[in-house]
Structures are given as C-alpha cells and as structure tokens.
N, C-alpha and C positions, 0 to 999 in steps of 0.2 A: 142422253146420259149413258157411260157407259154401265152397263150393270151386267153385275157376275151373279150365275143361275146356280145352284145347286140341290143335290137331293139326295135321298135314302144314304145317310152317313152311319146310321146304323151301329152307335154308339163305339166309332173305331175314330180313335183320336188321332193317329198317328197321320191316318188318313188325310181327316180335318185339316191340320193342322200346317200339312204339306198342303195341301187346296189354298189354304186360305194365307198364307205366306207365297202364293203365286197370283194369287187374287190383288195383293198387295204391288206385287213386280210390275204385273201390266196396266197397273194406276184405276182399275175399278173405283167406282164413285160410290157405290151402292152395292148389295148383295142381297137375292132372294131365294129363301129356301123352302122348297118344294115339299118338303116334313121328312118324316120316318128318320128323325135323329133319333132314336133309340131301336132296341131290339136287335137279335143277334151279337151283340159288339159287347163289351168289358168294361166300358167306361162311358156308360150312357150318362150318367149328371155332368161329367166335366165336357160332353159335346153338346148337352143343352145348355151351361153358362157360356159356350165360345160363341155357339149360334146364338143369344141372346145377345148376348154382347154386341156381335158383328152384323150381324142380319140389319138388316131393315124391314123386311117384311117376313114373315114364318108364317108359313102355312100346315095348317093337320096331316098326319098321313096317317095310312090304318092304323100304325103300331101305336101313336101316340093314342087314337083313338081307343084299340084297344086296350091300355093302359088305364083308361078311364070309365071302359063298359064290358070289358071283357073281349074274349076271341072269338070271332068266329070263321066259319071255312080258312082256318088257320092249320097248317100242318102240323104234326104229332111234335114234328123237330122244332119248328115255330113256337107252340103253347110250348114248350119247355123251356125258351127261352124267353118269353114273355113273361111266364110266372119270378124267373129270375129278377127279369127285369123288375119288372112290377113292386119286387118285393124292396127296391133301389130305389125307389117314386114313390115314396109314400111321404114324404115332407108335404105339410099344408101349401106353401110357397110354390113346391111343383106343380103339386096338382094344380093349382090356382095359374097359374103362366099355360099349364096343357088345356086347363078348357077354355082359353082364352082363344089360341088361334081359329083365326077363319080357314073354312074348304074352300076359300077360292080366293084369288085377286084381279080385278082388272084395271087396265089403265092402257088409254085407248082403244085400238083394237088389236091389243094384247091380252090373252085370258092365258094366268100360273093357276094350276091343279095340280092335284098329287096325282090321281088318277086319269081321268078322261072327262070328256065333258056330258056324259051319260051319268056319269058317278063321278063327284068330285074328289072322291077317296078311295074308295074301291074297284074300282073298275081299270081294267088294263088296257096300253094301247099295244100292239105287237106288228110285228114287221109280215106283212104276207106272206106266206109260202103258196098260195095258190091263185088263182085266177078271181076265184068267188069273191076272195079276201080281199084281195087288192081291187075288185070294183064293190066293196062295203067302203073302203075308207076312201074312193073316188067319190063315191053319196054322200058321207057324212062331211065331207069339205066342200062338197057343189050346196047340199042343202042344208045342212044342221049348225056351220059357222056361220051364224050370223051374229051382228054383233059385235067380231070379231074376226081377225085375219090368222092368227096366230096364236098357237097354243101350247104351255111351256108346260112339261108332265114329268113326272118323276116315274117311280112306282114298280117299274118293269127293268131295272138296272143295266138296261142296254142303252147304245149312246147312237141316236139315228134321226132321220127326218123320214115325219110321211107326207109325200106331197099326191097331186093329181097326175103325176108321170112315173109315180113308184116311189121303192125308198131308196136312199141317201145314207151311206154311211161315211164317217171320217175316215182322215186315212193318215200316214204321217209322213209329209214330205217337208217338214219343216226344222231345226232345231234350235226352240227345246218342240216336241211333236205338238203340232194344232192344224186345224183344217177350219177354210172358213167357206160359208154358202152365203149367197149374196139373195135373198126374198125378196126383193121390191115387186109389190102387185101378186105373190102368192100366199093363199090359203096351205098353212103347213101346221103339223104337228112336228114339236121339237122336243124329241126323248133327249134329257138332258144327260142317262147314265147313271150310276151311282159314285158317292164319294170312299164310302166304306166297304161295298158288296159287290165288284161288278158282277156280271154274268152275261158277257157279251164274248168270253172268250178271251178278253185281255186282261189283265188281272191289276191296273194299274187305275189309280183313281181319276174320273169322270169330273169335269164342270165345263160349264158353258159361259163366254162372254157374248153379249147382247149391244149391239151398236149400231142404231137406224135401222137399215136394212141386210145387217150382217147377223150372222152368230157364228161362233168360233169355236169349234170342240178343243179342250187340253187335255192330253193322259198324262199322268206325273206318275212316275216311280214313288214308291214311300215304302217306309218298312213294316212291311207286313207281317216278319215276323217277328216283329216286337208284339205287334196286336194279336198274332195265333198264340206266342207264348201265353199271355193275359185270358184269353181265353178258355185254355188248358188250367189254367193255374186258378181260375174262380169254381171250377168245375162246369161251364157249359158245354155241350154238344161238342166232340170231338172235329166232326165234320164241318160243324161254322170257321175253325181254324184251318181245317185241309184245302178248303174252299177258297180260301184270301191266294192261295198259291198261282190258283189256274185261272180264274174270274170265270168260274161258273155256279 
C-alpha cells in the first residue's frame, strides 16, 4: 500500500495543505500522521479537521499531549505558545478526538512514533555529530528493534535516515524535488521532517511516501508568508514567523 507519512504540522495550514494536495498527485492510498498538529502555527483547529479528515491513523505528539496535561521541559517560547494554543482547544469535541490518539502504531515490522522507541512521545531521535553517537544508534538498531525493522518518527523536524552505516539525508535531483532510499533487509529510523516547522535548514515542507521497501522524501515550496503574516497578526511569538523563512 502506498502510504504518505507525515508530522509536526504545527498548526501551519498553508503548509498542510500544499502536503496534502501532493499527497493526492502521487495517488497515496492512506496517510499517517506522526502528531504535533498543533502548537506554534495560527490555525491549529482547521489543521486538526484536515488531519481528521485525511489521516487514517493519527498519532500523539508532545504538544497535543501537552494541550491535555500541561507543558513540560517546554521552552519559555514553547509555553507561550501553547497557552495560546491551548486556549483555541477547549471545545469538548476537541479534547475528546486529543485523548483519543494512540503513542504508537504498528503494522508489520513497521513501528510510527512521534518520538523514539525509548519515549513514544518525547524523546528525540538526532543525526550524530560524533563517533559515540553514531555507535549509540548502531546499538539501538542491532539490539533494541525488535519486533520491528523500521521506524517512522516525527518530533525532531529534520528529514533523515538513521541507519547501521550512518545517516542518510535527501537530496533534490528530481523535478518536482524527491529522493528515494531503497531498505529491503535494513533496520532504519526514518525522520520523516516536519510539514509546518522545518529546522533542517530547508525551509520548505517535509513528507515522506512509503512503498514496500522504498520511502521517498518530498520538499514542496508553500507560502509561508501567508502563515508568518497569521502569526503576527494573532499575536504569537515574533520568532515562530521569522523562523518559517529559513527552516530552522
């Protein structure tokens, strides 16, 4: 089945929207999302009715979690814009669809988290910068996937593979830009990026397609500054708008 990944959309419609009118171009069957549709973004309820809508499977991620129990190791910039948020989710109907989602899904030996398989929610997966690093995430794929081969993660808005040779990042030699990695027979973590926030350095929205033993990164252009104006104009954080420019 072909199925389209996504994550941390982070209440940025415009985003969305372009994602998922691409999602539709390359004939996806299904859609799974990784959580954190709300938080930072201006239009958190109209990207949980798209996700509702579209999704097939929705999974928690911190913010929604925090939305329902509070913040914690949350930054200064974060809690201010969760209290925003927060105060936007207060419909019974909402809250009742947020404490619905599951922190995980499996299906095969494919396991979707927000986070890592340490914390299904909070916990990050990160690209090595050093040697120690990168034989931590050699361990946790020789010993700790079991179970499972593969494991689809949101949370950390960068768009990468970790595998047992190092990491994997996309590249664009395609048009419109997609990269694809061919797993058959590997233990990998698949940072799927974010749709609303990147912070990888490219500033254009993140999703992944899923196909046997493929997965395909896409960067789509979208207008971002439709969503920093919106931002400005509800009164959030000046910075969650300066941010959408550069994807960090």
């Amino acid at each position: 089945m072909r199925t389209a990944v996504i994550s941390d959309v982070h209440g940025n419609l415009s985003a969305l929207e372009t994602v998922l009118a691409d999602i539709r171009r390359v004939g996806a069957e299904r859609i799974v999302c990784l959580g954190d549709i709300v938080g930072y973004g201006p239009q958190p309820l109209e990207c949980l009715q798209l996700v509702r809508d579209y999704c097939a499977v929705v999974l928690t991620g911190n913010h929604e979690y925090a939305v329902l129990h509070g913040a914690t190791d949350f930054t200064p910039l974060a809690e201010d814009a969760l209290t925003w948020t927060t105060h936007r989710l207060r419909a019974p109907e909402v809250l009742a669809y947020l404490r619905q989602m599951p922190t995980h899904y499996l299906e095969g030996d494919q396991l979707f988290v927000h986070g890592s398989i340490y914390d299904y929610t909070n916990d990050y997966v990160r690209e090595a910068d050093s040697p120690y690093l990168l034989e931590q995430l050699v361990n946790t794929l020789r010993d700790d996937f079991t179970g499972f081969k593969r494991v689809f993660v949101g949370h950390n808005h960068r768009a990468f593979l970790g595998t047992a040779l190092g990491f994997l990042f996309p590249h664009d030699d395609t048009e419109p830009p997609m990269t694809t990695f061919y797993l058959a027979g590997q233990k990998v973590y698949v940072s799927i990026g974010s749709v609303g926030q990147p912070r990888d350095g490219d500033p254009r929205a993140s999703w992944v397609l899923w196909e046997d033993d493929n997965v395909t990164y896409h960067r789509l252009e979208y207008d971002w500054q439709k969503t920093a104006r919106m931002i400005l104009d509800v009164g959030l954080p000046k910075f969650l708008a300066r941010r959408l420019q550069y994807g960090n």
